[in-house]
mmCIF entry with sequence, helices, sheets and N, C-alpha, C, O atoms, coordinates in Angstrom:
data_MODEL
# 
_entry.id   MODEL 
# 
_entity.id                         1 
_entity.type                       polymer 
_entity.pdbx_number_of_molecules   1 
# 
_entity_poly.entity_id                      1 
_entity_poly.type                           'polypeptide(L)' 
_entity_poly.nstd_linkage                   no 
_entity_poly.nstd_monomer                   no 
_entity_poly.pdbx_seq_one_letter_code       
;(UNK)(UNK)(UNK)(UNK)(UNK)(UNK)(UNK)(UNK)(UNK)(UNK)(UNK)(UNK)(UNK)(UNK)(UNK)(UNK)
(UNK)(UNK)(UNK)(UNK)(UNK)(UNK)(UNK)(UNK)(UNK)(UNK)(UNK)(UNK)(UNK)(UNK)(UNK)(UNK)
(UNK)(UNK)(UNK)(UNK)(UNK)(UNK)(UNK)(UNK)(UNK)(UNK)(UNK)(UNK)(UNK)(UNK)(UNK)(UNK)
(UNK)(UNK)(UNK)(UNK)
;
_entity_poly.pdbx_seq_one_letter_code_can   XXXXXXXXXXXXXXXXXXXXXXXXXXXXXXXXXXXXXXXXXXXXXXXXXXXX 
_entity_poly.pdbx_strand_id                 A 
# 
loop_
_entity_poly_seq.entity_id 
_entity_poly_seq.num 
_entity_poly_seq.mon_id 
_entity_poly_seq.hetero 
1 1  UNK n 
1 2  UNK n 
1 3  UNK n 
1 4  UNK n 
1 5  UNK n 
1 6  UNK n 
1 7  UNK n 
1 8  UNK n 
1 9  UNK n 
1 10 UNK n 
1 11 UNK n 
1 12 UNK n 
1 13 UNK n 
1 14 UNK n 
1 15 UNK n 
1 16 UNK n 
1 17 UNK n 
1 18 UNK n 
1 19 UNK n 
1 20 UNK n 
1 21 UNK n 
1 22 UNK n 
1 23 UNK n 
1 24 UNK n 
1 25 UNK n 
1 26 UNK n 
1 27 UNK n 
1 28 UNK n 
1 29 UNK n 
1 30 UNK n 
1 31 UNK n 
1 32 UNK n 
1 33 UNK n 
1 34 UNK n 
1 35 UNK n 
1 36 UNK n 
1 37 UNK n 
1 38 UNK n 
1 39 UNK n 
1 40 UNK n 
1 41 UNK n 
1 42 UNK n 
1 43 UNK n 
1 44 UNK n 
1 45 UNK n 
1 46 UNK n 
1 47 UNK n 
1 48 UNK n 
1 49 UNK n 
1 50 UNK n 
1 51 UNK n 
1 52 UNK n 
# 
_struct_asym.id          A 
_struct_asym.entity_id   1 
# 
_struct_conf.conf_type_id            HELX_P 
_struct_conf.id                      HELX_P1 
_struct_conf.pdbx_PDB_helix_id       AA1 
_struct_conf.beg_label_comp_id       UNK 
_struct_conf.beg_label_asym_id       A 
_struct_conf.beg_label_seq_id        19 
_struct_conf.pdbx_beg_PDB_ins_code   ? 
_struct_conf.end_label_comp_id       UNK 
_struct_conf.end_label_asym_id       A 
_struct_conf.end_label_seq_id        30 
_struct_conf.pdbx_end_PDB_ins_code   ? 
_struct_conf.beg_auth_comp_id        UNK 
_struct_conf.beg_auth_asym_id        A 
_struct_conf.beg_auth_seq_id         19 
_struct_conf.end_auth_comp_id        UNK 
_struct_conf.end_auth_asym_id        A 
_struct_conf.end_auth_seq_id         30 
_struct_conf.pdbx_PDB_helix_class    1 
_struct_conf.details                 ? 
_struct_conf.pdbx_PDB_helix_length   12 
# 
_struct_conf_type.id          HELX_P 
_struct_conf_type.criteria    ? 
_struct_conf_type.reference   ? 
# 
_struct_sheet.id               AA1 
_struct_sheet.type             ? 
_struct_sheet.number_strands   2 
_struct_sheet.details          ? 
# 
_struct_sheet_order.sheet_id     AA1 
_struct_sheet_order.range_id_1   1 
_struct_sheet_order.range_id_2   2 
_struct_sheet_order.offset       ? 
_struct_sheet_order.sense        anti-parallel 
# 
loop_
_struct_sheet_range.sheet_id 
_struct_sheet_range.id 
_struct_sheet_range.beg_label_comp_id 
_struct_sheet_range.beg_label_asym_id 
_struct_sheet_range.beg_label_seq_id 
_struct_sheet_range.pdbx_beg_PDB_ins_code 
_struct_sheet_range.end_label_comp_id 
_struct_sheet_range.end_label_asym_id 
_struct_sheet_range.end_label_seq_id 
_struct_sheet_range.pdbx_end_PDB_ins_code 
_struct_sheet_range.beg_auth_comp_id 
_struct_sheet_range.beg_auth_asym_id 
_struct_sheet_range.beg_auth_seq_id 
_struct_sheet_range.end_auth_comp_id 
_struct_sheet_range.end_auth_asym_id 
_struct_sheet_range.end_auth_seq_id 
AA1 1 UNK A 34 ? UNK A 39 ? UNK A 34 UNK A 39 
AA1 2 UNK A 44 ? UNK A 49 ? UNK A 44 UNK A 49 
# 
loop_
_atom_site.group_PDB 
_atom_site.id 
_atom_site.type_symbol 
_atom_site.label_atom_id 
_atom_site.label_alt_id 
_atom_site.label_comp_id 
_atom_site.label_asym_id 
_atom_site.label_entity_id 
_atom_site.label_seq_id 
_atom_site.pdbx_PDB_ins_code 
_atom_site.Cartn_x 
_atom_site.Cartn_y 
_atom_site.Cartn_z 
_atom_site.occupancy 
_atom_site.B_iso_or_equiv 
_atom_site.pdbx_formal_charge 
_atom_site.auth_seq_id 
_atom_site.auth_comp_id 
_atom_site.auth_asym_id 
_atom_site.auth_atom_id 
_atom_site.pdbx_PDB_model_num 
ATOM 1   N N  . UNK A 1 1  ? -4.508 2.481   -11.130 1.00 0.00 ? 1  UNK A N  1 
ATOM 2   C CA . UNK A 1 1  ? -4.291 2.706   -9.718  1.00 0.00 ? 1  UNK A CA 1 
ATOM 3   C C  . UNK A 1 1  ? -4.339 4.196   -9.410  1.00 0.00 ? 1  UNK A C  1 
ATOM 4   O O  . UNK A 1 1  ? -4.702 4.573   -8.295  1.00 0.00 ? 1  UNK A O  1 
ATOM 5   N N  . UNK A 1 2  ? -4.012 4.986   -10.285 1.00 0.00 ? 2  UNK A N  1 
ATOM 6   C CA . UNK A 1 2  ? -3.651 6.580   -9.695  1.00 0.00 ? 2  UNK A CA 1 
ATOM 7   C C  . UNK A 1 2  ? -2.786 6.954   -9.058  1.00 0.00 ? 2  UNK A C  1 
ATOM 8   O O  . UNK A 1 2  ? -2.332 8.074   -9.297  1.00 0.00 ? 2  UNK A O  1 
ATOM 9   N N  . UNK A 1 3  ? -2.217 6.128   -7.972  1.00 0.00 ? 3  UNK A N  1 
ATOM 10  C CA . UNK A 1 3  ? -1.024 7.053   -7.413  1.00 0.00 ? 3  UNK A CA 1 
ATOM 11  C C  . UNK A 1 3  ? 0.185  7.057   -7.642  1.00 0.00 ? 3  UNK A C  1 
ATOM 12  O O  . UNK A 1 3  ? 0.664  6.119   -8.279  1.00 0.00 ? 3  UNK A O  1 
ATOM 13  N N  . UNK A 1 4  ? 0.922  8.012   -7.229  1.00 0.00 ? 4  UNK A N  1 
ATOM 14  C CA . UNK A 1 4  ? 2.269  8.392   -7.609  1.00 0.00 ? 4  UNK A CA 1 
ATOM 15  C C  . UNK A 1 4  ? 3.664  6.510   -6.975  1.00 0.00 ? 4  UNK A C  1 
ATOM 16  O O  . UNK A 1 4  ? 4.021  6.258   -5.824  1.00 0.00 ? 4  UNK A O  1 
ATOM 17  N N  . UNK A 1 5  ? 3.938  5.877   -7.979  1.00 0.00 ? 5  UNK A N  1 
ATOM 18  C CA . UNK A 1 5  ? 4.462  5.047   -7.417  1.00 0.00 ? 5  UNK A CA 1 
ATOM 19  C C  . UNK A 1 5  ? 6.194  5.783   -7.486  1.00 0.00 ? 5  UNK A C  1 
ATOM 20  O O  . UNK A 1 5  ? 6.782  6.297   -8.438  1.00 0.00 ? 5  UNK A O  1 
ATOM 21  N N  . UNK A 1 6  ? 6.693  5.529   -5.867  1.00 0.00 ? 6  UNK A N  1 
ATOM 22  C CA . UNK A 1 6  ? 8.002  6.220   -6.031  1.00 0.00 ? 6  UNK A CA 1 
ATOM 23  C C  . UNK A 1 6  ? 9.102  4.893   -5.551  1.00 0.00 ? 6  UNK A C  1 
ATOM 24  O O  . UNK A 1 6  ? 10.135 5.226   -4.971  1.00 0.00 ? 6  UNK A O  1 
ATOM 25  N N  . UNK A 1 7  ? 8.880  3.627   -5.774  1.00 0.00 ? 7  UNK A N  1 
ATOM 26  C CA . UNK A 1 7  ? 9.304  2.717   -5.899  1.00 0.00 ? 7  UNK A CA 1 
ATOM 27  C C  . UNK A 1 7  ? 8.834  1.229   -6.129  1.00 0.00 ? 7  UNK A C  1 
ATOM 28  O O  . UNK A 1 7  ? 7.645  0.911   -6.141  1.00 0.00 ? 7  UNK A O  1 
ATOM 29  N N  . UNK A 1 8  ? 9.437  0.720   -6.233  1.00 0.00 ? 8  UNK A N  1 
ATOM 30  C CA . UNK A 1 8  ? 8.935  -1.285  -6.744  1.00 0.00 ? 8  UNK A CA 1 
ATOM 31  C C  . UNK A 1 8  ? 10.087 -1.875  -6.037  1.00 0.00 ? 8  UNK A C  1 
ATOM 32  O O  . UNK A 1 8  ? 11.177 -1.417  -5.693  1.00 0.00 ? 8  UNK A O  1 
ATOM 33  N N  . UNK A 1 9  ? 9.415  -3.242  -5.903  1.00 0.00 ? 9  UNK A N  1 
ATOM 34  C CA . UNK A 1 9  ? 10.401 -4.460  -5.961  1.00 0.00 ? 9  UNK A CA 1 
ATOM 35  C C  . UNK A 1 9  ? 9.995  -5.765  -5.676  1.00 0.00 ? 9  UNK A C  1 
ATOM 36  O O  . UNK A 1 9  ? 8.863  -5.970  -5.238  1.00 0.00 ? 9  UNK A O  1 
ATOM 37  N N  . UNK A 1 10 ? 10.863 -6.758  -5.895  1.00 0.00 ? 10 UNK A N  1 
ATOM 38  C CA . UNK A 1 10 ? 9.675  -7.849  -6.994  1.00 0.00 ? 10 UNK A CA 1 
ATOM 39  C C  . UNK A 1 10 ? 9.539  -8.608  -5.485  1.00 0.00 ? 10 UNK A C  1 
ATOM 40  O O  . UNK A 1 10 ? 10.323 -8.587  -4.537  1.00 0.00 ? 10 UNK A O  1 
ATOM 41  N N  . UNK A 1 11 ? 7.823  -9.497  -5.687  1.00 0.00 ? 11 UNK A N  1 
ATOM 42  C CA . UNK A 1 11 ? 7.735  -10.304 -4.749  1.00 0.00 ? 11 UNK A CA 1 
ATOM 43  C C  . UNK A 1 11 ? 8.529  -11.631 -4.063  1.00 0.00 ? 11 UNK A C  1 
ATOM 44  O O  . UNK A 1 11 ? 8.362  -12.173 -2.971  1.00 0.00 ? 11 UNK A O  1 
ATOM 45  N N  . UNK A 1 12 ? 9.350  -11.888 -5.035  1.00 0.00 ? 12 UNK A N  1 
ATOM 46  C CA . UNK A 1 12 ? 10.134 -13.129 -4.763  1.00 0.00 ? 12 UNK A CA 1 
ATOM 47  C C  . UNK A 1 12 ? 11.460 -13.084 -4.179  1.00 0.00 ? 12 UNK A C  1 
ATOM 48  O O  . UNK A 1 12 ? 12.462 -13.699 -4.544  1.00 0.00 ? 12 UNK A O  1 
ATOM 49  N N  . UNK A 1 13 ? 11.254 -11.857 -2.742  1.00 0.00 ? 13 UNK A N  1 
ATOM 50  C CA . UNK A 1 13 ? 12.931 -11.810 -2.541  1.00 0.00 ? 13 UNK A CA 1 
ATOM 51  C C  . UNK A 1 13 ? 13.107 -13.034 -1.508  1.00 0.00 ? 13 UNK A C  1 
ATOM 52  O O  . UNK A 1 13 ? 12.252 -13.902 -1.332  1.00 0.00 ? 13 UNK A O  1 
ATOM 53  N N  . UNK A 1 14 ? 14.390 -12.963 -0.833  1.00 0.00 ? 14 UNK A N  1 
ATOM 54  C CA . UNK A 1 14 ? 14.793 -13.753 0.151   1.00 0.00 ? 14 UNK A CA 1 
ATOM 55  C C  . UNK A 1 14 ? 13.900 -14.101 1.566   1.00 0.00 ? 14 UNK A C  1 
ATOM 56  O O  . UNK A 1 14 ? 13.334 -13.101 2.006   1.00 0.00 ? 14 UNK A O  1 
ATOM 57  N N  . UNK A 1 15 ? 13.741 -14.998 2.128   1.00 0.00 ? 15 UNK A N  1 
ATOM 58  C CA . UNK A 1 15 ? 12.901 -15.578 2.888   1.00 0.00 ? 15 UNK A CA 1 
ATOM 59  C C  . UNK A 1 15 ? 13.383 -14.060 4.102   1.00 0.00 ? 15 UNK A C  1 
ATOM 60  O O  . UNK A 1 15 ? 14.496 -13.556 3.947   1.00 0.00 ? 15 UNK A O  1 
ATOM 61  N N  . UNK A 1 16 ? 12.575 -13.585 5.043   1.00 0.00 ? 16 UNK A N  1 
ATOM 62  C CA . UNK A 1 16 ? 12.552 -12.340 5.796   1.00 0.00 ? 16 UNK A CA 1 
ATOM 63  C C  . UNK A 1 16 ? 13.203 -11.342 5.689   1.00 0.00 ? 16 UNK A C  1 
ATOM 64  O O  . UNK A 1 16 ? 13.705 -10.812 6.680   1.00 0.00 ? 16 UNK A O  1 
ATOM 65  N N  . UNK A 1 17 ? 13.365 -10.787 4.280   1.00 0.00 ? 17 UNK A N  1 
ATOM 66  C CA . UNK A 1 17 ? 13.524 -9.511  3.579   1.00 0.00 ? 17 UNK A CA 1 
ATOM 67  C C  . UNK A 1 17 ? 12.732 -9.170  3.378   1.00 0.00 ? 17 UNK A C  1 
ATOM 68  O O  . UNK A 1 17 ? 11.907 -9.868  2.790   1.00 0.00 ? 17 UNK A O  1 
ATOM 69  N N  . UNK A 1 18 ? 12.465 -7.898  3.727   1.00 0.00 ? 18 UNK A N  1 
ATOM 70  C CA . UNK A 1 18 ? 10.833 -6.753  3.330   1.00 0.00 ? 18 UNK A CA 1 
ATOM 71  C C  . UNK A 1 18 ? 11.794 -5.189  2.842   1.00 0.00 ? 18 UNK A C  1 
ATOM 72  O O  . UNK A 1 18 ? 11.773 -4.149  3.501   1.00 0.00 ? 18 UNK A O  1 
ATOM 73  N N  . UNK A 1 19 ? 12.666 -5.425  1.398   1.00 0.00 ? 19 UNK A N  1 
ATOM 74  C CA . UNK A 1 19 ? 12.729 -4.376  1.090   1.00 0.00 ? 19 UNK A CA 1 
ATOM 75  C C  . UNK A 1 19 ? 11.794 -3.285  0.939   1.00 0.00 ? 19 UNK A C  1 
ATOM 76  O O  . UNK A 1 19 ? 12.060 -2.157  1.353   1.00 0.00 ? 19 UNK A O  1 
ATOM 77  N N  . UNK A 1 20 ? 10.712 -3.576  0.363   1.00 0.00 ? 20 UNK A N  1 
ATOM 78  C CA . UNK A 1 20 ? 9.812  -2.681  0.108   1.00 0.00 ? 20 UNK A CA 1 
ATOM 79  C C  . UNK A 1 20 ? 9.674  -1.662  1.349   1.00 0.00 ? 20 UNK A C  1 
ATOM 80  O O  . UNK A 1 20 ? 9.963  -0.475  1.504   1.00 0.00 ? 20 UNK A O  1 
ATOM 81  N N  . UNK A 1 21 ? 8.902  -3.010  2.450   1.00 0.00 ? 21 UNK A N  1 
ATOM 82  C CA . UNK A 1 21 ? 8.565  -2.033  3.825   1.00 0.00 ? 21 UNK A CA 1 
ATOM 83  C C  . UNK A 1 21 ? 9.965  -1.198  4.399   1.00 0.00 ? 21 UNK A C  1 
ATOM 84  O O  . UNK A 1 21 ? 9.782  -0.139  4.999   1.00 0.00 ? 21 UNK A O  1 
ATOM 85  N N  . UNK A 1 22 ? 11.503 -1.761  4.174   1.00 0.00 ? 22 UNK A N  1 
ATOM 86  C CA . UNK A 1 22 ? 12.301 -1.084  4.930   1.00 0.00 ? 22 UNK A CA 1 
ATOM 87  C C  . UNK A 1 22 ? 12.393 0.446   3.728   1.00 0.00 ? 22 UNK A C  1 
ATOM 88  O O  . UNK A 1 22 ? 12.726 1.396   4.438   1.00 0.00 ? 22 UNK A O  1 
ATOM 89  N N  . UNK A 1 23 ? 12.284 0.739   2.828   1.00 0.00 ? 23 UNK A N  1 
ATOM 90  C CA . UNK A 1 23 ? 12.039 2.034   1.824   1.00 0.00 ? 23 UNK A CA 1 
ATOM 91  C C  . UNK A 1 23 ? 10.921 2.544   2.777   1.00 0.00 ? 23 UNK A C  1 
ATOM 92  O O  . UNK A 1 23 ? 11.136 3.372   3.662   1.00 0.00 ? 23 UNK A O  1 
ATOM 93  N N  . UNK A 1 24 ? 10.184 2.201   2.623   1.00 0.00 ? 24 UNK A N  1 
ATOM 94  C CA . UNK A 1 24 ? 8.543  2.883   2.982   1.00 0.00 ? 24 UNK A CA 1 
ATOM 95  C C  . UNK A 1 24 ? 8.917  3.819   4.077   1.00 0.00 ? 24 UNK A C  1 
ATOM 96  O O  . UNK A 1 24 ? 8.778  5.041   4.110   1.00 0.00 ? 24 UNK A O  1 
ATOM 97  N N  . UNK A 1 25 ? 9.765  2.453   5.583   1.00 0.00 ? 25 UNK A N  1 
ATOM 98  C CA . UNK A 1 25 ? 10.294 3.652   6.886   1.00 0.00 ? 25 UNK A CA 1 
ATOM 99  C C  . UNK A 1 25 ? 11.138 4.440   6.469   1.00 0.00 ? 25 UNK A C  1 
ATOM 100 O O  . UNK A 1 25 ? 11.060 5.492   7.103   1.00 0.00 ? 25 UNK A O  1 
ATOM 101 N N  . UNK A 1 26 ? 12.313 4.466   5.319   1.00 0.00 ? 26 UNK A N  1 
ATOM 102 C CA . UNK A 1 26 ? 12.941 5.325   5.191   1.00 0.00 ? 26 UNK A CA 1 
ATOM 103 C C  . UNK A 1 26 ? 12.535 6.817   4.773   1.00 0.00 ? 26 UNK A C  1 
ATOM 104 O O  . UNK A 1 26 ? 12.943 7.925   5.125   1.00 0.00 ? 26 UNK A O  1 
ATOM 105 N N  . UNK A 1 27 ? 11.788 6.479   4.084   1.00 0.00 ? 27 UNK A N  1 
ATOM 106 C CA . UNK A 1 27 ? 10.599 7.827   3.382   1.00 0.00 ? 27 UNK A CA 1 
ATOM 107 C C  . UNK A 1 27 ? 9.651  8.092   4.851   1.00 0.00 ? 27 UNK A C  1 
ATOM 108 O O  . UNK A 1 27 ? 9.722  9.178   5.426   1.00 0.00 ? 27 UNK A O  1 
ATOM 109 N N  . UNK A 1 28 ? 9.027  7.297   5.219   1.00 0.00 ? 28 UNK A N  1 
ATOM 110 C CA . UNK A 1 28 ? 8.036  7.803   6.397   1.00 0.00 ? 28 UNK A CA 1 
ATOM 111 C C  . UNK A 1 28 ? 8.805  8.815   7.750   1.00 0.00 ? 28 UNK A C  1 
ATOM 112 O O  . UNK A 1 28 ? 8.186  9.614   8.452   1.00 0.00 ? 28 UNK A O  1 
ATOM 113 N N  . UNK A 1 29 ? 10.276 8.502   7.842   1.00 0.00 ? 29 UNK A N  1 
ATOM 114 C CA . UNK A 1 29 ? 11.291 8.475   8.801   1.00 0.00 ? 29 UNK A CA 1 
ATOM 115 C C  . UNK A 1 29 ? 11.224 9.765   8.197   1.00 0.00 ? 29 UNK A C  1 
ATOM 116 O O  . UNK A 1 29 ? 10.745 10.676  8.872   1.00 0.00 ? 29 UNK A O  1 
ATOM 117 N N  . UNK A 1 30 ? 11.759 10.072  6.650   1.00 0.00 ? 30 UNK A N  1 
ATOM 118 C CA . UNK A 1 30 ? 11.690 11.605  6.242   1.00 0.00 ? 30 UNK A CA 1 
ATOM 119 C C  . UNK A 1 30 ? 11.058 12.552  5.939   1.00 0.00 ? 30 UNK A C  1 
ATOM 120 O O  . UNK A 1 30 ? 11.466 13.644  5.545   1.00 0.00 ? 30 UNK A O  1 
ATOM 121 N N  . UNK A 1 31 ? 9.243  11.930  6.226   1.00 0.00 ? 31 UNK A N  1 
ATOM 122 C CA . UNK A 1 31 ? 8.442  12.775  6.800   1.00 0.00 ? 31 UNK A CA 1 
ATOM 123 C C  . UNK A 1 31 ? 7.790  12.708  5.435   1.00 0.00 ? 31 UNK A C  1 
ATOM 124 O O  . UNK A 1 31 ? 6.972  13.613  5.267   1.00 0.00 ? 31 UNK A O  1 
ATOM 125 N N  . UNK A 1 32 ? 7.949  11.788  4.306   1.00 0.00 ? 32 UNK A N  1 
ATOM 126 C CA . UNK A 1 32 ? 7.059  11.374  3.627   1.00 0.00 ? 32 UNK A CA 1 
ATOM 127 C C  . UNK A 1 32 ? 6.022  10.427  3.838   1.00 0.00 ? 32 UNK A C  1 
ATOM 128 O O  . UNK A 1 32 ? 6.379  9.348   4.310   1.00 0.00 ? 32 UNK A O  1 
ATOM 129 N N  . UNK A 1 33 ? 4.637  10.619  3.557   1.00 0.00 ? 33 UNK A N  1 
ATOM 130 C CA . UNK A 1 33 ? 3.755  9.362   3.805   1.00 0.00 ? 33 UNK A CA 1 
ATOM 131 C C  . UNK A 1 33 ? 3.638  8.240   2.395   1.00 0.00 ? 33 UNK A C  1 
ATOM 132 O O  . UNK A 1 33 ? 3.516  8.340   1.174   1.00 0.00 ? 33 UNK A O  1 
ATOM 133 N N  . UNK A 1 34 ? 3.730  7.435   3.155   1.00 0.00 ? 34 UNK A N  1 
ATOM 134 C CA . UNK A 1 34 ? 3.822  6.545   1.845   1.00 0.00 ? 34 UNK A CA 1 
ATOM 135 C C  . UNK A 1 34 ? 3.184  5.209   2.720   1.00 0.00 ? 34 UNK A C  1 
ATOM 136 O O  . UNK A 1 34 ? 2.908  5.086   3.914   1.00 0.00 ? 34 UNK A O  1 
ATOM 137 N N  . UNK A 1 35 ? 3.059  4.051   1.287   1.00 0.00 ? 35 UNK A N  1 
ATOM 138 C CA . UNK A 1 35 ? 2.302  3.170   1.857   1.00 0.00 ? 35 UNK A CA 1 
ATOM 139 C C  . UNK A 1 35 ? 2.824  1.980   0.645   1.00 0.00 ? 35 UNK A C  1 
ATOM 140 O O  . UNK A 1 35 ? 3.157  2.151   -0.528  1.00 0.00 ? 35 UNK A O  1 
ATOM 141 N N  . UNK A 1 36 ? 2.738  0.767   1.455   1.00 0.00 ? 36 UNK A N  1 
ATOM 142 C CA . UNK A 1 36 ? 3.451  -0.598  0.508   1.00 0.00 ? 36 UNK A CA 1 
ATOM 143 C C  . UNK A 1 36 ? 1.843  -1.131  0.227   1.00 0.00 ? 36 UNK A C  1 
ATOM 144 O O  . UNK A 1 36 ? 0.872  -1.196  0.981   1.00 0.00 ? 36 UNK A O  1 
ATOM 145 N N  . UNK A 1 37 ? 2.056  -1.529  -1.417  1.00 0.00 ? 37 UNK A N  1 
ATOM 146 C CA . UNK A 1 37 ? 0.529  -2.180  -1.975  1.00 0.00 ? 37 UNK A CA 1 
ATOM 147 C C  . UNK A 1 37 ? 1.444  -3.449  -2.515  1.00 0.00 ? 37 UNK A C  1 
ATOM 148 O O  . UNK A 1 37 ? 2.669  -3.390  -2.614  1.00 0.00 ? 37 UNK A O  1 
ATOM 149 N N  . UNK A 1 38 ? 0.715  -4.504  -2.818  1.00 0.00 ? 38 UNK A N  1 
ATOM 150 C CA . UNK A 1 38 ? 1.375  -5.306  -3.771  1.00 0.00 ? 38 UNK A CA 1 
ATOM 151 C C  . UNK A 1 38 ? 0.475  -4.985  -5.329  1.00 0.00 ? 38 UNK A C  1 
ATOM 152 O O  . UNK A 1 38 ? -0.635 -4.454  -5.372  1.00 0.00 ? 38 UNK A O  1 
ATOM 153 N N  . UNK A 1 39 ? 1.175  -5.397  -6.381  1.00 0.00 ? 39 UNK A N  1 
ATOM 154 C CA . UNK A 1 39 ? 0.598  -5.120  -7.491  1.00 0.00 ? 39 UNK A CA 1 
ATOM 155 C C  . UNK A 1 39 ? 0.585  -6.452  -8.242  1.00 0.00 ? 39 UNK A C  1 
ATOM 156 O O  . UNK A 1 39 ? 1.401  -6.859  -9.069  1.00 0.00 ? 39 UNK A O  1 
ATOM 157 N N  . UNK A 1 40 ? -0.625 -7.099  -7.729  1.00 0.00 ? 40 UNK A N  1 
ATOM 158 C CA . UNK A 1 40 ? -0.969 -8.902  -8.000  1.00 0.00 ? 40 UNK A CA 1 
ATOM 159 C C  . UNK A 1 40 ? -0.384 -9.291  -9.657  1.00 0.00 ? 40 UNK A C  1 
ATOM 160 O O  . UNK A 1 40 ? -0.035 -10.451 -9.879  1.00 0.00 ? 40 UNK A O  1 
ATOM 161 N N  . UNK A 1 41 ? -0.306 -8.126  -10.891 1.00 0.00 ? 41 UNK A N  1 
ATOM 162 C CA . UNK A 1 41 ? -0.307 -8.028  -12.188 1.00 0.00 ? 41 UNK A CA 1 
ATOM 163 C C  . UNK A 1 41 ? 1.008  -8.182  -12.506 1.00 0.00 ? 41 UNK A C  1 
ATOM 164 O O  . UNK A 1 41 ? 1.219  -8.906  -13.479 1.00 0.00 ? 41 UNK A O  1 
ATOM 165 N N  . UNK A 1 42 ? 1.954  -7.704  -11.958 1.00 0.00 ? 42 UNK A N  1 
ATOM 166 C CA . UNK A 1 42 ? 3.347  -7.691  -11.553 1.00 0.00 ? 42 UNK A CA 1 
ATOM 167 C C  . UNK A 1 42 ? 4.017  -8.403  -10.922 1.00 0.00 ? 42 UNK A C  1 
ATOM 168 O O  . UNK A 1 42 ? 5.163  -8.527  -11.354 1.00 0.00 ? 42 UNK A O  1 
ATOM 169 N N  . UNK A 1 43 ? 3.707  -9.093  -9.807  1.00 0.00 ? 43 UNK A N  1 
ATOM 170 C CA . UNK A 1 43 ? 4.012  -9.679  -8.875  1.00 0.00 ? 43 UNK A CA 1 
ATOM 171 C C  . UNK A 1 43 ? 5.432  -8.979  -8.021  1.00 0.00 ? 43 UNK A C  1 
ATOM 172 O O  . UNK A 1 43 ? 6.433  -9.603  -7.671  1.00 0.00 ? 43 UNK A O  1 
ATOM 173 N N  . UNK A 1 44 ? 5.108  -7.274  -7.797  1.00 0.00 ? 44 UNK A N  1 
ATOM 174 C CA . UNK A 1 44 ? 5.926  -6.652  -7.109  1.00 0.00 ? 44 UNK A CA 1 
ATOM 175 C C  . UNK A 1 44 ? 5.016  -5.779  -5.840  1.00 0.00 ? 44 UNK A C  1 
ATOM 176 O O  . UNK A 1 44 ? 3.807  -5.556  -5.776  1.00 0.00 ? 44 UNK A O  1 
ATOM 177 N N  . UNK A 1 45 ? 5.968  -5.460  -5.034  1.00 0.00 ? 45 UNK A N  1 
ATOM 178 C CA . UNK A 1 45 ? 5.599  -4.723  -3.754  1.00 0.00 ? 45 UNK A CA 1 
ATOM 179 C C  . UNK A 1 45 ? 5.816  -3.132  -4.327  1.00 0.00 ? 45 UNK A C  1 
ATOM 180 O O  . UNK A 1 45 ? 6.967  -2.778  -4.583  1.00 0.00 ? 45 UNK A O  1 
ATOM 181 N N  . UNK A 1 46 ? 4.913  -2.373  -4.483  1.00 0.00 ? 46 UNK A N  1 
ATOM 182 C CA . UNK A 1 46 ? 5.158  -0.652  -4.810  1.00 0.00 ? 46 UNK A CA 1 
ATOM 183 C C  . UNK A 1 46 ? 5.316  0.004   -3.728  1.00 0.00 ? 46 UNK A C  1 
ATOM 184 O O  . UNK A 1 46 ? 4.707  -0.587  -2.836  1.00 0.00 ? 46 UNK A O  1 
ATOM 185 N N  . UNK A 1 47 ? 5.699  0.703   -3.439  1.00 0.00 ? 47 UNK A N  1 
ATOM 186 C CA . UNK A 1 47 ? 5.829  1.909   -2.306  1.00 0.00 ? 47 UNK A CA 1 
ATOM 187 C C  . UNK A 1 47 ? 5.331  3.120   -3.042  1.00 0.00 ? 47 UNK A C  1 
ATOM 188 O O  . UNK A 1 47 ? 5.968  3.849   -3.802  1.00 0.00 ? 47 UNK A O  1 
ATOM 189 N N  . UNK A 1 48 ? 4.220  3.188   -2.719  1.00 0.00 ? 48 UNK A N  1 
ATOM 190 C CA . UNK A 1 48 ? 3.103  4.548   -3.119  1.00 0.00 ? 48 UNK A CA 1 
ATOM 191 C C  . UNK A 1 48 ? 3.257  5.994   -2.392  1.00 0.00 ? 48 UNK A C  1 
ATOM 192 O O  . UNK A 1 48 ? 3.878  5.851   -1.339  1.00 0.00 ? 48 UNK A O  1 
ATOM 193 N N  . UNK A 1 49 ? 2.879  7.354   -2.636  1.00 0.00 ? 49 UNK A N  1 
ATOM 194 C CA . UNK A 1 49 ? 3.007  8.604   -2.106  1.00 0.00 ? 49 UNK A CA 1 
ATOM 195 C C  . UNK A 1 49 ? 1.502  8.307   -1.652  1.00 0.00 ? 49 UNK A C  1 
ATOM 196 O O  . UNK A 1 49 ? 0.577  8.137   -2.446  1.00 0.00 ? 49 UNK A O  1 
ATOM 197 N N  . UNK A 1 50 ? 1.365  8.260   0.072   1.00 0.00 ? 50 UNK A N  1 
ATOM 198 C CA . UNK A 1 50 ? 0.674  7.874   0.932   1.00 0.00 ? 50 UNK A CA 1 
ATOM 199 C C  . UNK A 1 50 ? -0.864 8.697   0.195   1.00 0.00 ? 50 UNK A C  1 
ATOM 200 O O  . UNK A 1 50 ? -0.719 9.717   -0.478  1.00 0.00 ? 50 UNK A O  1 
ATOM 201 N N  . UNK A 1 51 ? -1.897 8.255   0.373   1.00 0.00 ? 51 UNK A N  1 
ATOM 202 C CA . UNK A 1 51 ? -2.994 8.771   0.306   1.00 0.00 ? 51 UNK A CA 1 
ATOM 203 C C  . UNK A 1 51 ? -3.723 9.836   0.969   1.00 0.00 ? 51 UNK A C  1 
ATOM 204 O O  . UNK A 1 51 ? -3.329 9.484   2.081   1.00 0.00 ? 51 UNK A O  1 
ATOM 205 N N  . UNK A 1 52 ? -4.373 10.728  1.199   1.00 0.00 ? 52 UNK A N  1 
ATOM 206 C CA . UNK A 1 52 ? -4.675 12.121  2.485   1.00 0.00 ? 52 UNK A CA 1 
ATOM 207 C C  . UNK A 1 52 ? -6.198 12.114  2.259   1.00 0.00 ? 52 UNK A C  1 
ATOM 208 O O  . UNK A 1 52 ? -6.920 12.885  2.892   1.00 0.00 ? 52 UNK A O  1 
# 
């Protein structure tokens, strides 16, 4: 993949929980860009250091 992953978490959480995406606004909120991928190999949601 290449990019810097600055978090995970697994696909199978609770029915309308989006930990992943609520990290992502917390970082985006602090003026980091970042971006949620899933990683099909894993079966987790990454929160990546956004692409430019």
């Amino acid at each position: 993949m290449g990019a810097e992953i600055l978090d995970s978490f697994p696909a199978g959480g609770p029915r309308g929980s989006w930990p992943a995406e609520q990290k992502a606004a917390e970082l985006r909120k602090a003026g980091q860009p970042v971006e949620v991928v899933m990683d099909l190999e894993s079966d987790r949601f990454l929160v990546v250091a956004g692409r430019r």
